[in-house]
DOPAKOL-214104 format. One record per residue (C-alpha): x, y, z. Coordinates in steps of 0.001 Angstrom, whole numbers, plus 500000, padded with zeros to 6 digits. Layout:
% DOPAKOL-214104
XYZ...
END
This chain:
% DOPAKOL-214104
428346383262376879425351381423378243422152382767378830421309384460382544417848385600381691416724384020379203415016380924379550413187378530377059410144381264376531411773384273377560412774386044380467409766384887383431410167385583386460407782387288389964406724390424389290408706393041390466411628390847391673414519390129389577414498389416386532411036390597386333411983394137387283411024397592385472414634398257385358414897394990383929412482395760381738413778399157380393416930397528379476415894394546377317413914397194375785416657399509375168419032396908374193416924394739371533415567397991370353419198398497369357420221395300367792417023395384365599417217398748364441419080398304361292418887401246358278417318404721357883413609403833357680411584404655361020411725401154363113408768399864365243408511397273367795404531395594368272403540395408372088400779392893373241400043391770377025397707389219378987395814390587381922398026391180384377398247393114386893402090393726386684401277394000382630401075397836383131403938398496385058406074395990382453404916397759379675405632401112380126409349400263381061409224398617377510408191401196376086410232403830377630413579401249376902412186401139372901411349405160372401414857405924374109416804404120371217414405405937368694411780402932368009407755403835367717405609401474369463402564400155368763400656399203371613398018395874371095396955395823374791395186392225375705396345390057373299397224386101372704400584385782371954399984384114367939398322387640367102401373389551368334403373387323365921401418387725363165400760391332363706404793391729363645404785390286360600401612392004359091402154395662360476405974395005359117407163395582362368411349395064363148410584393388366417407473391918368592406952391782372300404028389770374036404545390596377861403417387330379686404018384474381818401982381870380001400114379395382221401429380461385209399934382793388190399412386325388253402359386916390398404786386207387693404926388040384385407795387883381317408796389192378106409041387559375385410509388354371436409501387555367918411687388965365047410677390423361912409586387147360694407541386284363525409779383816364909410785383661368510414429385075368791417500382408368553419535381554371257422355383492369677420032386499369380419321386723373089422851386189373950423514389658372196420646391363374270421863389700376780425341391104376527424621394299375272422387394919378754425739394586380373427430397121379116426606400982379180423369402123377239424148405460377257425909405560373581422825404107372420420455406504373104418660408715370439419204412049369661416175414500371201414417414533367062414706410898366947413047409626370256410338407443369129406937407738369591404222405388371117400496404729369867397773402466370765396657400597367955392675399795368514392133397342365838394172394893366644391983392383367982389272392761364927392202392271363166393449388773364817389751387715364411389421387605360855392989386260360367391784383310363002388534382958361039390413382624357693391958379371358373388725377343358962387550376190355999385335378278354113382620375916352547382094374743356508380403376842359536379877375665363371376166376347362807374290373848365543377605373240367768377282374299371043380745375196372937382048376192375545385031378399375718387100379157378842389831382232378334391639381282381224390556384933382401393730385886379777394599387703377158391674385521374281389185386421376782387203388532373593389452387677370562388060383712371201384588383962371840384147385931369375385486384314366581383749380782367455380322382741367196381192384472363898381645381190362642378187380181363992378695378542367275376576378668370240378887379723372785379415379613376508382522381449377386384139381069380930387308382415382734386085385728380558386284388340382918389825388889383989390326391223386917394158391198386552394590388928389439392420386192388584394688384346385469394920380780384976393416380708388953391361377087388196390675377607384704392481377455381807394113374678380007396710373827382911392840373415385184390901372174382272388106370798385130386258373956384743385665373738381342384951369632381352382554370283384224380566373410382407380472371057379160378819368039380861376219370991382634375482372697379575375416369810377049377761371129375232379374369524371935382822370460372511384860372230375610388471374178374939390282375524377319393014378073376044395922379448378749396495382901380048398375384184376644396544381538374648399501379500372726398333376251374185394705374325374512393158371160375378390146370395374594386730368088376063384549365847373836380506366315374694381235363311377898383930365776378980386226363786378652389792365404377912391511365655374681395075366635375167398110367871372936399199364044371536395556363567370424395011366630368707398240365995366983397118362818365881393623363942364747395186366990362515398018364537360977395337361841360208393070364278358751395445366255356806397458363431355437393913362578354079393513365816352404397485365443350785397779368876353149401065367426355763404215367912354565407203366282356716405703362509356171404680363234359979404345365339363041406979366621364947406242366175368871408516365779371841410313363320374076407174363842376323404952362756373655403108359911374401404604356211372688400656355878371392400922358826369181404342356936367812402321353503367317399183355712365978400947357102362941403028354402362265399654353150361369399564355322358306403314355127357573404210358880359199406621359403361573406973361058364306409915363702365086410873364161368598411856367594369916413792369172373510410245370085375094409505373836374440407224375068371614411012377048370068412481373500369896409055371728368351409385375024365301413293374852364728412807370671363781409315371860362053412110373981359670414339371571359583412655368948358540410021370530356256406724369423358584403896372060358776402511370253362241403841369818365300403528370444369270403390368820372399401290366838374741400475370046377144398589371740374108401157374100372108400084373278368999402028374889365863400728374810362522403056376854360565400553376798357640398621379496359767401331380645362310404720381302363005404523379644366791401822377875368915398119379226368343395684377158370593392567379038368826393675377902365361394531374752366679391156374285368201389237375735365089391000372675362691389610369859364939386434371895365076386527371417360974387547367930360882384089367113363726381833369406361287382867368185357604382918364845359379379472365266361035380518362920364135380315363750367896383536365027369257384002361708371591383692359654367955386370362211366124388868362905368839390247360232370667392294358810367574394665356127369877394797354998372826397410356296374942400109354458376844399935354785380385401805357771381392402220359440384806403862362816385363404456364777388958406367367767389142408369368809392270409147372221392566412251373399394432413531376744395819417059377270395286420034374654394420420122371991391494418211368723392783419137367126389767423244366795390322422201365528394168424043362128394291420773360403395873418805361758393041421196360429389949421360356824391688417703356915392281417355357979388305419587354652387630417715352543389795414399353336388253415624352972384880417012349531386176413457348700387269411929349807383521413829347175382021413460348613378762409586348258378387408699351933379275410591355641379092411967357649382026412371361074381545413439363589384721413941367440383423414223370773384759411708373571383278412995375885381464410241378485382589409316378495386215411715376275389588409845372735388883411374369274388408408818367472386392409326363776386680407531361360384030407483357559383379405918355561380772405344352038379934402798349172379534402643348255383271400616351365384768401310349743388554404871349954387846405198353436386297403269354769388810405318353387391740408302354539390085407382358157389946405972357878393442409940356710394715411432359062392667409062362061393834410034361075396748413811361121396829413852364129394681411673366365397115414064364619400286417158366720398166415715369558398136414704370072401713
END
């Protein structure tokens, strides 16, 4: 059985169409709530949101789904999606929800898991929920004594800060750095500021007052202008911009200029092989990853692992081939020394410690290689499968053809909202670019 609802991060969808539905809803609560509840001992499932507007409505259909099949639920409210993992893990919890969409709009929301262990579900695992929403879940439901029970739990974000303060180093503070902050108006929009001034920083905080419309709407990491422009009018000595459930970042040196998910990789692998702290002889990134992180580390004899793109593909070759960093270019970083899945605070705070023990300006510590040239457009679609079009597989060929083995072509589907993204890659920047262009072109001619 394949997957229906599931996609790469979940089940995403609009709010209050299908699959993002409170009916929906109920039943991925009822039926994981079943599959996870496993011996005599009272089970609870962790809840944590971002600040949408649909976020209410999603989570009380979780929560009715969970208490029906006799789970208590702990309810986080705002919260980025690392803490909910963590907090799983910490509050020994038999399951962990974050209710987002990521970097998208407020009109779409999802749901997404994290086991026992903090780790995102397997594909197997959501094939059972999956399967299990398809069939009555009547038998399932618990007996009137053994409903569960739900609770808000009001620490929860004091408790994320100190674990998020605990991995910067302790003998180092960001006494004398100013920063600016921008929350995407999501669910770090206290938890972040917060921890960079308990750890000394000056900080300006932006896209901090989320209205439950207003999420990732020009801000964020996926509009990381904001923040680059509010570092070059405050003077600031560093800029990071987190998304609306705060698993990704990218970050701005004092210039504003952007520092990106390949660079941060390369600045953590660099300083950590230093410190004898990387395990893996290398980084794990993906096929998006740009060929100058490749040449960069190759510099220092480490390699560099390529993953499916998806922060659940980037962990499961972490695993499998012992590494403790990884992520990709659009700023999920996952250091599994600290976190079970992409934290884009944690990741933030570990170049923060490598610019203070280093005592150099961000633009001096940051930009560790220069990048090929690179170009990626994404064409997004309404209904059918633009890929299989005929005119779009030749065009694919023919563009290839043109590449002539000095650059990369990659076309995909995302796994999380209707896009094709289409990027090229190679040493001729007039070429890549023109080859994009022609395939943009084609593609968006299928799909009207």
């Amino acid at each position: 059985m394949t997957r229906k609802l599931f996609g790469t991060d979940g089940i995403r969808g609009r709010a209050n169409s299908y699959p993002m539905t409170p009916e929906i809803a109920l039943k991925t609560g009822m039926a994981a709530g079943r599959i996870f509840t496993r011996g005599d001992h009272r089970h609870r499932v962790v809840i944590g949101k971002d600040t949408r507007l649909s976020g209410y409505m999603i989570e009380s259909a979780l929560v009715a789904g969970f208490t029906a099949v006799g789970m208590d639920v702990f309810l986080f409210g705002p919260l980025p999606t690392p803490a909910v993992a963590m907090l799983t893990r910490s509050l020994r919890a038999d399951l962990g929800v974050m209710i987002s969409a990521s970097h998208n709009q407020f009109e779409d929301n999802g749901i997404k898991f994290f086991g026992p262990d903090g780790q995102k579900l397997s594909d197997e695992c959501e094939v059972q929920i999956e399967a299990l929403m398809e069939k009555s879940l009547e038998e399932g439901l618990a007996k009137p004594r053994k409903i569960g029970r739900a609770k808000r739990i009001d620490d929860a974000q004091a408790r994320y800060i100190e674990f998020a303060k605990r991995t910067f180093p302790k003998q180092l503070g960001l006494d004398g750095l100013r920063i600016v902050i921008d929350c995407a108006n999501g669910a770090a929009y206290k938890v972040a500021p917060a921890v960079l001034w308990e750890l000394g920083a000056e900080v300006i905080a932006i896209g901090d007052t989320p209205d439950g419309f207003n999420i990732n709407n020009e801000c964020g990491s996926t509009f990381p202008e904001a923040m680059q422009r509010k570092v070059r009018e405050r003077r600031a000595d560093f800029g990071i911009a987190l998304d609306g459930d705060a698993d990704r970042v990218v970050m701005a040196d004092e210039e504003g200029r952007l520092i990106d998910g390949d660079q941060i990789l390369g600045l953590i692998a660099r300083s950590w092989a230093k410190a004898g702290k990387l395990r893996g002889g290398g980084v794990v990134g993906t096929v998006m990853s740009n060929a100058g992180l490749d040449k960069f580390l190759k510099t220092m004899d480490l390699k560099l692992g390529r993953a499916q793109v998806g922060d659940r593909y980037v962990i499961e070759k972490m695993l499998q081939g012992g590494f403790n960093v990884g992520g990709e270019q659009s700023g999920h970083i996952v250091l599994n020394d600290f976190s079970t899945t992409g934290d884009g605070l944690i990741a933030a705070l570990q170049v923060l410690a490598v610019v203070a023990q280093d005592g150099k300006t961000a633009s001096e510590a940051s930009h560790v290689f220069e990048p090929m040239p690179q170009i990626l457009e994404n064409v997004h679609f309404k209904r059918g499968a633009p890929l299989s079009d005929a005119r779009v597989v030749e065009s694919i060929k023919a563009c290839e053809l043109r590449l002539n083995g000095s650059g990369r072509l990659l076309v995909r589907k995302s796994g999380t909202e209707p896009v094709i993204r289409v990027m090229a890659e190679g040493e001729d920047e007039k070429l890549v670019r023109q080859i994009v262009s022609d395939l943009v072109a084609v593609i968006q001619e299928a799909t009207t």
